[in-house]
Structure formats: structure tokens, C-alpha cells
OpenMM code with the backbone's topology and positions (N, CA, C; nanometers):
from openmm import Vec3, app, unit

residues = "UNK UNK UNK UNK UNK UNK UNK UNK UNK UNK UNK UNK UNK UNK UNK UNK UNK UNK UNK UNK UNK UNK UNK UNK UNK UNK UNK UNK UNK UNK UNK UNK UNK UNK UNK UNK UNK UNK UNK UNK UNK UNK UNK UNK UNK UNK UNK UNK UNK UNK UNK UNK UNK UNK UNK UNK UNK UNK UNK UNK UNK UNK UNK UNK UNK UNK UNK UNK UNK UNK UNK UNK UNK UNK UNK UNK UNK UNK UNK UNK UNK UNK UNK UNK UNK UNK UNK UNK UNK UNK UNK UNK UNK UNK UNK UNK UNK UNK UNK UNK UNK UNK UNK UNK UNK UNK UNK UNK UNK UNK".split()
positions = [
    Vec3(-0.3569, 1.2886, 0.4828),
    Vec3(-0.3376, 1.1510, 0.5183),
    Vec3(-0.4714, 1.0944, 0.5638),
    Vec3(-0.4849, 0.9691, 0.5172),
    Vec3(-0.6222, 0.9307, 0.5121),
    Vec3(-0.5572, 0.7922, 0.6706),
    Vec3(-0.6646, 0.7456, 0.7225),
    Vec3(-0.6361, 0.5904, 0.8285),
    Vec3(-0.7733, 0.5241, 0.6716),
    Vec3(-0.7598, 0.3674, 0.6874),
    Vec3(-0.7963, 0.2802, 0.6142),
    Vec3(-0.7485, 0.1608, 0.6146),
    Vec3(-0.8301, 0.1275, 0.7180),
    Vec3(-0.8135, -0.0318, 0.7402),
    Vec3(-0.8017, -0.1356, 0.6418),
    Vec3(-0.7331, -0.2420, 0.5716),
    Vec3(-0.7101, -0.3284, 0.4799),
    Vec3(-0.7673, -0.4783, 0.5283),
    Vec3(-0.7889, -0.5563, 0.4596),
    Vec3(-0.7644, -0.7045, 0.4485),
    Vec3(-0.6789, -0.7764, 0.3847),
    Vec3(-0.5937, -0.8642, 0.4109),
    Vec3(-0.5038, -0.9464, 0.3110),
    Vec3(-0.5299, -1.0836, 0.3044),
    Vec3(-0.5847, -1.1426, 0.2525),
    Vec3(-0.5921, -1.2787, 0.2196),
    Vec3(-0.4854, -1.3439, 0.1713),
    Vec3(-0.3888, -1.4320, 0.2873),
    Vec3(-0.3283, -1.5021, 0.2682),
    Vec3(-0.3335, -1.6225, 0.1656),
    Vec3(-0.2518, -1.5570, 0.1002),
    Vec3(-0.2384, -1.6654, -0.0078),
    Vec3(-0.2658, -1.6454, -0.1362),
    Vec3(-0.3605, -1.4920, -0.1590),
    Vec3(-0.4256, -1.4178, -0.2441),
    Vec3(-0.3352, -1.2975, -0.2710),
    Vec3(-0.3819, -1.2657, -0.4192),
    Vec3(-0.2879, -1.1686, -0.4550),
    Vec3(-0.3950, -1.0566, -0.4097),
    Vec3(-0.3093, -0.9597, -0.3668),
    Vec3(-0.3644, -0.8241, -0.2754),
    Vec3(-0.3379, -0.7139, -0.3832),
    Vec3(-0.4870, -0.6229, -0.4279),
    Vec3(-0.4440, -0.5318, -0.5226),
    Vec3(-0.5254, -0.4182, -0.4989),
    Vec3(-0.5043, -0.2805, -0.5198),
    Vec3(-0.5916, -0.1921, -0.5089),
    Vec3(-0.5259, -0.0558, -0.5700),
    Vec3(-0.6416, 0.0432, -0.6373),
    Vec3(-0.6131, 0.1322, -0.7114),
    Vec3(-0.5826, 0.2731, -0.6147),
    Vec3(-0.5455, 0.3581, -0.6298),
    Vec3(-0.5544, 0.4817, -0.5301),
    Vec3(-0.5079, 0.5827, -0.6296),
    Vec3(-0.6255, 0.7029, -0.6319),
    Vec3(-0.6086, 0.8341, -0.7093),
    Vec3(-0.6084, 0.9510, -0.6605),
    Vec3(-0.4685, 1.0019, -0.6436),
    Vec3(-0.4200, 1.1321, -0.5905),
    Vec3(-0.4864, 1.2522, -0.6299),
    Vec3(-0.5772, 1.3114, -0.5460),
    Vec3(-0.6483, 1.4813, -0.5865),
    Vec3(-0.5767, 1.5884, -0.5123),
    Vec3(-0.5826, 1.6743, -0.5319),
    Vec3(-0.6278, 1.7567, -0.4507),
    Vec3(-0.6991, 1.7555, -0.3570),
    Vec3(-0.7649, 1.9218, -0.2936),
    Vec3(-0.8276, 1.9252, -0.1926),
    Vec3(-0.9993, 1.9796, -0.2511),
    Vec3(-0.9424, 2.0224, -0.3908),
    Vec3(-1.0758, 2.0362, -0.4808),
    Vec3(-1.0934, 1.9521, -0.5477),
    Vec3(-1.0653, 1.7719, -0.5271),
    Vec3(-1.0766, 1.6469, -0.5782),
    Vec3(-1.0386, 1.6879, -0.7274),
    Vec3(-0.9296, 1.7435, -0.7836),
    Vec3(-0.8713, 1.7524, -0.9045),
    Vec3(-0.7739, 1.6533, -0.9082),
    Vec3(-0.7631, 1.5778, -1.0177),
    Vec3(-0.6304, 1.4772, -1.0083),
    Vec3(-0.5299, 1.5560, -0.9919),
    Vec3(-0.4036, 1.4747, -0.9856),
    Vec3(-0.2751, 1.5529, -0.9418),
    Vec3(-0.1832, 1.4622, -1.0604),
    Vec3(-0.1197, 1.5341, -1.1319),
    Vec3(-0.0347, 1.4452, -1.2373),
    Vec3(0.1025, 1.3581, -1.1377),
    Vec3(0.1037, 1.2767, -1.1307),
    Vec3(0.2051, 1.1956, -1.0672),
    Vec3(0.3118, 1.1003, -1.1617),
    Vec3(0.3100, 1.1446, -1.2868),
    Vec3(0.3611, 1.0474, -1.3866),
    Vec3(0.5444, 1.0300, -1.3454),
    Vec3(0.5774, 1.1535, -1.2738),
    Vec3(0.7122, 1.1443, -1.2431),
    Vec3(0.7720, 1.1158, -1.0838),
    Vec3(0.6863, 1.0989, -1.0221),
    Vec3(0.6729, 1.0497, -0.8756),
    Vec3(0.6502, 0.8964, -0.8801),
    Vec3(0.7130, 0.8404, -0.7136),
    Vec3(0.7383, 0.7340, -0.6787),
    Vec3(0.6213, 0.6866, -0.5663),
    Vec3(0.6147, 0.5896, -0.4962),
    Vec3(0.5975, 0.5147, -0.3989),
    Vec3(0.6221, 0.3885, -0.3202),
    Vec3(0.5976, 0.4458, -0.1628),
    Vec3(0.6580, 0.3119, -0.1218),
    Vec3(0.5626, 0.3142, -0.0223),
    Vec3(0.5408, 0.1555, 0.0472),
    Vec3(0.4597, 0.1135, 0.1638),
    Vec3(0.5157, -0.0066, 0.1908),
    Vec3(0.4772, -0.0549, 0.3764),
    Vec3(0.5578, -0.2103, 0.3898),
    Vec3(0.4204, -0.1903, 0.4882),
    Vec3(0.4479, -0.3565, 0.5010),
    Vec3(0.3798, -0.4273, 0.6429),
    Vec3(0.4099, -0.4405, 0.7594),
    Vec3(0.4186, -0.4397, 0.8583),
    Vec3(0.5004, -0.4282, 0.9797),
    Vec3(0.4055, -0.4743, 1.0881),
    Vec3(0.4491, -0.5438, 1.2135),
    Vec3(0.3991, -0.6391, 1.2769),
    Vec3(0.3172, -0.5069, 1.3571),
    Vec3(0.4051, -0.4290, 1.4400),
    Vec3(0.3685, -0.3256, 1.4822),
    Vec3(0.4392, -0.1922, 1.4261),
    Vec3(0.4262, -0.0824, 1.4553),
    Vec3(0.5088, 0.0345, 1.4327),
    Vec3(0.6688, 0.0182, 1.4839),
    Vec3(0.6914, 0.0069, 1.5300),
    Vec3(0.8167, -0.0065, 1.6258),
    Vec3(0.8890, -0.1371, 1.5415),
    Vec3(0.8276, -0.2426, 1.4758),
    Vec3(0.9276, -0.3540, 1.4113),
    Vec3(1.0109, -0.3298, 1.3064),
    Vec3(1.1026, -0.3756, 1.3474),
    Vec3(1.2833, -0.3844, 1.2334),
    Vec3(1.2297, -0.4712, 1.1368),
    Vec3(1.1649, -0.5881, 1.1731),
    Vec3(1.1059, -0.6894, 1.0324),
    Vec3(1.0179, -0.6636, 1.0008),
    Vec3(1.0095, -0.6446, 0.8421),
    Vec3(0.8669, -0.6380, 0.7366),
    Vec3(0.8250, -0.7361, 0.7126),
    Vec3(0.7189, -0.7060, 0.7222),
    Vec3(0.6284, -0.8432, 0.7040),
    Vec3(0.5978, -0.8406, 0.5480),
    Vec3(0.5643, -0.7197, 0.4989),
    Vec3(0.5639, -0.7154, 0.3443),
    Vec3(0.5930, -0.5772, 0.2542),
    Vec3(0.6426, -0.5608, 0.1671),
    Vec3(0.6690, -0.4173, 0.0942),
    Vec3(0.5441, -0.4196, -0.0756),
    Vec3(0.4739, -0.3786, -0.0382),
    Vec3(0.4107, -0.3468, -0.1383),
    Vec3(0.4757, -0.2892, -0.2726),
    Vec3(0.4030, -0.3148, -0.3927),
    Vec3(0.4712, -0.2925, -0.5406),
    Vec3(0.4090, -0.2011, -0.5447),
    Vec3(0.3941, -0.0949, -0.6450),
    Vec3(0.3565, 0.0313, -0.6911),
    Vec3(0.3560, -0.0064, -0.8515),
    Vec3(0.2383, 0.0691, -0.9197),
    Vec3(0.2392, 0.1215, -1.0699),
    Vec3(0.1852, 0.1854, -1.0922),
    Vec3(0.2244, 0.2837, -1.1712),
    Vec3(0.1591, 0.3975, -1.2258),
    Vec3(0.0675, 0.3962, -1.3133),
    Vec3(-0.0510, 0.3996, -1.3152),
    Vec3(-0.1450, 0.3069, -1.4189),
    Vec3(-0.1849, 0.4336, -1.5005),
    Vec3(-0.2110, 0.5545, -1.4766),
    Vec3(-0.2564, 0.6734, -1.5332),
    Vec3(-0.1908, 0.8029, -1.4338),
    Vec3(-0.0639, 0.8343, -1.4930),
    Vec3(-0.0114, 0.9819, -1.4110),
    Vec3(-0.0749, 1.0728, -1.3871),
    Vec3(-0.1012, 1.0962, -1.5757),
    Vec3(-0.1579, 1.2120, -1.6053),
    Vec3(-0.3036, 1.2416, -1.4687),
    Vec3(-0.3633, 1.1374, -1.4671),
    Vec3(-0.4699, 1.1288, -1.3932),
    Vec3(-0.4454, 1.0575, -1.2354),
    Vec3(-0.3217, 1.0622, -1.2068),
    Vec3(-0.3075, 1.0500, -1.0486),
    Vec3(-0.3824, 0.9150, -0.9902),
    Vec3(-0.3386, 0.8304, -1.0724),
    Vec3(-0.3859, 0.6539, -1.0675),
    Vec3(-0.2933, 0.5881, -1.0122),
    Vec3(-0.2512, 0.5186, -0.9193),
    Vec3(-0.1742, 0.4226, -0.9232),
    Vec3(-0.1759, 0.3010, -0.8506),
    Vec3(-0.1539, 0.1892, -0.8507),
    Vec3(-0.2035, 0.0634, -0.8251),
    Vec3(-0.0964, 0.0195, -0.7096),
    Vec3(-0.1314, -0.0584, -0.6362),
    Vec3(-0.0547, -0.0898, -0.5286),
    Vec3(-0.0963, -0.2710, -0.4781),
    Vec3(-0.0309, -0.3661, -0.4860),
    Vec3(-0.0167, -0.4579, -0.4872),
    Vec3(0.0935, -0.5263, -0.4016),
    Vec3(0.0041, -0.6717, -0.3355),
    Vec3(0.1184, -0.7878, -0.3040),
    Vec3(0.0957, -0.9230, -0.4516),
    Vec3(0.1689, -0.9839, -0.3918),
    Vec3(0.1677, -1.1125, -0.4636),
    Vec3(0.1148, -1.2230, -0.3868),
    Vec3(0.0689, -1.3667, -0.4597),
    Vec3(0.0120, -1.4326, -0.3932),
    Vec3(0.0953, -1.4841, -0.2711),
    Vec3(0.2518, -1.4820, -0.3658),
    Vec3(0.3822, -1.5793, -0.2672),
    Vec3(0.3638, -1.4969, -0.1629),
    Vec3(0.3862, -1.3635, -0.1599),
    Vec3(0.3866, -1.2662, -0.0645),
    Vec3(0.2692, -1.2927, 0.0642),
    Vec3(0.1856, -1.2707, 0.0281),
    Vec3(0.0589, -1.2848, 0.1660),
    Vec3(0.1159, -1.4408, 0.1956),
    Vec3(0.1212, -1.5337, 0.0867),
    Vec3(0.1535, -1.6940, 0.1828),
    Vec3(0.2149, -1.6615, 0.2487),
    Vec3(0.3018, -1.6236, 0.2297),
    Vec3(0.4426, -1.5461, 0.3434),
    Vec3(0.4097, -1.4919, 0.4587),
    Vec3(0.3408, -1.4555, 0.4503),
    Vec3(0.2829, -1.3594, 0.5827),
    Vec3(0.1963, -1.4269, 0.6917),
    Vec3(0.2573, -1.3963, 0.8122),
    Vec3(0.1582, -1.4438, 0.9245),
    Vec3(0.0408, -1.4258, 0.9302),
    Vec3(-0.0438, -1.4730, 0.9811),
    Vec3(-0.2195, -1.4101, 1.0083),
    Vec3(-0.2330, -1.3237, 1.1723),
    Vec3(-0.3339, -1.2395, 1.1322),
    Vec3(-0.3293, -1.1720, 1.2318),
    Vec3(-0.3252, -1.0359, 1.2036),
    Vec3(-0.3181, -0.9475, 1.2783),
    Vec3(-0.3144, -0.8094, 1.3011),
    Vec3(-0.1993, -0.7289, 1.2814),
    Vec3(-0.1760, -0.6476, 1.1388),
    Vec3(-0.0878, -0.5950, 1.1628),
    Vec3(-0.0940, -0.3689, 1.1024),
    Vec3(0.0325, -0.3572, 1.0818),
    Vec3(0.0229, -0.1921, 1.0710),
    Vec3(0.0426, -0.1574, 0.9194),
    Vec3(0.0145, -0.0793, 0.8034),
    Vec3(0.0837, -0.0158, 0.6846),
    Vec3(0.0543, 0.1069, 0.6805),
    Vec3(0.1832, 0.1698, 0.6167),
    Vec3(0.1475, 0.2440, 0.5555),
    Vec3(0.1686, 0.2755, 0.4246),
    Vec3(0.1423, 0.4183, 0.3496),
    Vec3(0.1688, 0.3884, 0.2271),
    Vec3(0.2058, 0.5468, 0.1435),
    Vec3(0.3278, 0.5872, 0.1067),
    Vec3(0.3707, 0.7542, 0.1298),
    Vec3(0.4056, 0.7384, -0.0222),
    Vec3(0.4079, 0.8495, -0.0711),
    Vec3(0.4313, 0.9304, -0.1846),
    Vec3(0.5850, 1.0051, -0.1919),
    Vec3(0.6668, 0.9622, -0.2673),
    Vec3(0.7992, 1.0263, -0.2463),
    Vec3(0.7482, 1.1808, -0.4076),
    Vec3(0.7378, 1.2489, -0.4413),
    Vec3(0.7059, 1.3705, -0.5439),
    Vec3(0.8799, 1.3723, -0.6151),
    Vec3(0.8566, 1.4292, -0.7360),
    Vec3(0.9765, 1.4169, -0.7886),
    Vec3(1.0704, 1.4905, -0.7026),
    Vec3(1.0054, 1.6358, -0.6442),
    Vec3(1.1205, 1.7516, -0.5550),
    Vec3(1.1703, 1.6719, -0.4556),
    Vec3(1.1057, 1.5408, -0.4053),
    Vec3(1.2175, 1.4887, -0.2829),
    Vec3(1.1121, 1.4910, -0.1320),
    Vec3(1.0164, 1.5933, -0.1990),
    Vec3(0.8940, 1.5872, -0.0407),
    Vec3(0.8276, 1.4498, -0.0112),
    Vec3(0.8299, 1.4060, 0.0459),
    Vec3(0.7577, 1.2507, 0.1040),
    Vec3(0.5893, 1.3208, 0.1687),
    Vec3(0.4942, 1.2266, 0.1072),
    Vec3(0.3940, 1.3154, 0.2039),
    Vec3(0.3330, 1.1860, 0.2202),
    Vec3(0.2626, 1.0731, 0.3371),
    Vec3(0.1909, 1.0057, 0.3736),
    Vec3(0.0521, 0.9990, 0.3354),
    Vec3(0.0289, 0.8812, 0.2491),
    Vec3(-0.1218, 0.9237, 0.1609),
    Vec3(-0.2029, 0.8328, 0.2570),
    Vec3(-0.1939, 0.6810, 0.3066),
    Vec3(-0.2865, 0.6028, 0.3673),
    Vec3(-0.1750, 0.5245, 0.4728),
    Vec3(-0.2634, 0.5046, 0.6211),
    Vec3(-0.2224, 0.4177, 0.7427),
    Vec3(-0.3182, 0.3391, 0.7638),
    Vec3(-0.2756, 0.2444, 0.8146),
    Vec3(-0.3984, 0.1971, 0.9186),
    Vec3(-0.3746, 0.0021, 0.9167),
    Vec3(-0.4355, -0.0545, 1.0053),
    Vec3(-0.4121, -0.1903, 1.0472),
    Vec3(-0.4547, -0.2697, 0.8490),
    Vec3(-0.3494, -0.4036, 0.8805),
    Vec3(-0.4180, -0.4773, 0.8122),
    Vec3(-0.4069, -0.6037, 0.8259),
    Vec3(-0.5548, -0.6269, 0.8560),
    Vec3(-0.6016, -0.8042, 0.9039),
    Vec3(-0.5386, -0.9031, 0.7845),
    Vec3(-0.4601, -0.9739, 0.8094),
    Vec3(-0.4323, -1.1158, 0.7319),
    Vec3(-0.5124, -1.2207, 0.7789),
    Vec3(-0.6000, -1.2652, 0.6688),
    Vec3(-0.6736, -1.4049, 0.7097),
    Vec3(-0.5877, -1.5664, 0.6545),
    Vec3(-0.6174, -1.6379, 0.7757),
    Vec3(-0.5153, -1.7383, 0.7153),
    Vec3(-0.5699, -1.8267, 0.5639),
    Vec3(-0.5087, -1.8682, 0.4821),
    Vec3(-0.5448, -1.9869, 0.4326),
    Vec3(-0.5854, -2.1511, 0.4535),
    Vec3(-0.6816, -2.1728, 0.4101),
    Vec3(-0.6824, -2.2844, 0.4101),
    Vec3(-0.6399, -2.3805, 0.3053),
    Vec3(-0.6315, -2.3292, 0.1457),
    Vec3(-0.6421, -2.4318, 0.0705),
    Vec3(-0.4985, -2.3719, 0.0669),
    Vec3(-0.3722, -2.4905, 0.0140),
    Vec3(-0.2564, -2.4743, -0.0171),
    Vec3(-0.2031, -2.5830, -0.1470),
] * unit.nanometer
topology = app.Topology()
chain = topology.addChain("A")
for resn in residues:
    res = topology.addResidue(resn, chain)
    for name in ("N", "CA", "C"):
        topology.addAtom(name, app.Element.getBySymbol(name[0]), res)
């Protein structure tokens, strides 16, 4: 599990790639595995602030893309908040790949 602080630009579509290795930086085939991540004000909040999309852009090669939408960040308050972002494996093991705060900057143009 990695910490990795984010930015979200409200109002902007939020996108970024992430490639699963090993510990001898070998890809890891993920073509049959899932993911999930949300936004959350703090750890402890019942309301999401946002659930991130997932795609598998290259299994074979342990690629996969993780995204909001623009509607999505408009949506979202500014300010300081928590994500994370876990790996469900086809066997059912969940393992936590990235945490850490992420700053929403507000918009100005609408």
C-alpha cells in the first residue's frame, strides 16, 4: 500500500493510470480482477463525496485507469478530503493499492 496525495479540480475531469507489479516491479496480469475507490469527507463519513470509475486499459500488463467525471468533481465540495483505492483479485482477496488526502480546488468558470 502506497499514501499519495491527489488533486481534484473541480469541475475537471479527474484521470490517472496505475500499474500493478510486483515486488520485482514485474507487471501482474489483472485482466480478471476488479476495483473500487470513493471520496470521503473524512474516514469515519457515511457520505461519499465521490466513487471513482475503474478500466482496465492493459490486464495483461497490470494497467488500469481510474477516473471522475467533470459532473462529478462539480459535485464535490472544495477542500480537504480522504481516498482510497483497493483491488478486489478474482479469489475474493481485497488488497489496498493507494490512500491518502485529496485537495479539491474550487472552480471558477461555470
Amino acid at each position: 500500500m502506497a499514501v499519495h496525495d491527489i488533486t481534484i479540480q473541480q469541475g475537471s475531469t479527474f484521470a490517472k493510470t496505475l500499474t500493478i507489479t510486483d515486488d520485482s516491479d514485474v507487471a501482474i496480469n489483472i485482466a480478471s480482477d476488479t476495483f473500487r475507490g470513493q471520496v470521503r469527507k473524512k474516514h469515519t463519513s457515511t457520505d461519499t463525496e465521490a466513487t471513482f470509475a475503474f478500466t482496465i486499459t492493459d490486464g495483461a500488463n497490470g494497467v488500469v485507469a481510474w477516473s471522475l467525471t467533470d459532473t462529478q468533481t462539480a459535485a464535490m465540495g472544495n477542500g480537504r478530503f480522504v481516498y482510497d483505492i483497493e483491488w478486489v483479485k478474482a479469489d475474493g482477496n481485497v488488497v489496498r493499492l493507494l490512500e491518502g488526502v485529496a485537495d479539491t480546488t474550487p472552480e471558477v468558470t461555470r
